[in-house]
C-alpha positions as CSV (number, residue, x, y, z in Angstrom):
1,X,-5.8,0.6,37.4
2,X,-4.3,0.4,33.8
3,X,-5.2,3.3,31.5
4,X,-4.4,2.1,27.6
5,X,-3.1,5.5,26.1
6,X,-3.4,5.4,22.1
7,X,-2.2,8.2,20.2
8,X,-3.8,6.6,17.0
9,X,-7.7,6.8,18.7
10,X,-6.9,10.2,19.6
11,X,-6.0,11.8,16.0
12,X,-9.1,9.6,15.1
13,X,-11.4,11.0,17.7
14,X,-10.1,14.8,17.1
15,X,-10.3,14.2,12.9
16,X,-13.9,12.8,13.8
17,X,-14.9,15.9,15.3
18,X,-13.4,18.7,13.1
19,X,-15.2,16.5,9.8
20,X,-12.0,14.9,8.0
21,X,-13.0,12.2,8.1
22,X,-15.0,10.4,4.5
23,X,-16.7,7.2,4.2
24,X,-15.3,5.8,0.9
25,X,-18.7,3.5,-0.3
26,X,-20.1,5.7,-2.5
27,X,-20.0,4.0,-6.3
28,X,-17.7,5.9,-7.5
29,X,-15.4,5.7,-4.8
30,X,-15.4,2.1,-4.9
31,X,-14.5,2.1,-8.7
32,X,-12.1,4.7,-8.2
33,X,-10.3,1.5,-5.6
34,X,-10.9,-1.1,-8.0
35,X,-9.3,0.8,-10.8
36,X,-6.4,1.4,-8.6
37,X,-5.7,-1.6,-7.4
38,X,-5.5,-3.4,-11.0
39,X,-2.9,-0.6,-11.7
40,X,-1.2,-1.9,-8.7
41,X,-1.5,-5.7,-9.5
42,X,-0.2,-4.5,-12.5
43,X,3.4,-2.9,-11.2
44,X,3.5,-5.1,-8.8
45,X,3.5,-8.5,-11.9
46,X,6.0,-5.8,-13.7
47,X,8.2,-5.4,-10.5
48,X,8.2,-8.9,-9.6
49,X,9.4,-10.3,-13.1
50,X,11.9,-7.4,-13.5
51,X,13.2,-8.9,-10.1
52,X,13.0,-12.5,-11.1
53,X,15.2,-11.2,-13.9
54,X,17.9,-9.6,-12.5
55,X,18.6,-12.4,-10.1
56,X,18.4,-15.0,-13.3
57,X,21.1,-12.3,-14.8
58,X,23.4,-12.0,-11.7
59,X,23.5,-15.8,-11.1
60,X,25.0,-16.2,-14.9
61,X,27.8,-13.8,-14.2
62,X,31.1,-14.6,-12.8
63,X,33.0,-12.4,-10.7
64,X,36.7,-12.2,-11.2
65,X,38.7,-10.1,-8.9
């Protein structure tokens, strides 16, 4: 017979037991997630233009060697 081993269930089993582990649905929590992930949309608008840039930039120059 096949035994599946998964070190991933483990550390969640043994966190489990010695109490790490937090549910994250308490109100404030989940304003605490929203919050963070506008800052995130945010960087990620500001990375993606920044990017967008730089390849408009390096398309107009012309290497000479």
């Amino acid at each position: 017979m096949i035994k599946k081993v998964s070190k991933t269930e483990a550390i969640k089993a043994k966190m489990a037991r010695e109490g790490k582990v937090t549910s994250l649905n308490s109100p404030r929590h989940i304003s605490a997630i929203a919050s963070m992930n506008k800052q995130l949309e945010t960087v990620r608008r500001e990375y993606q233009t920044k990017d967008r840039n730089s390849q408009i930039e390096a398309n107009k120059v012309i290497l000479t060697a």
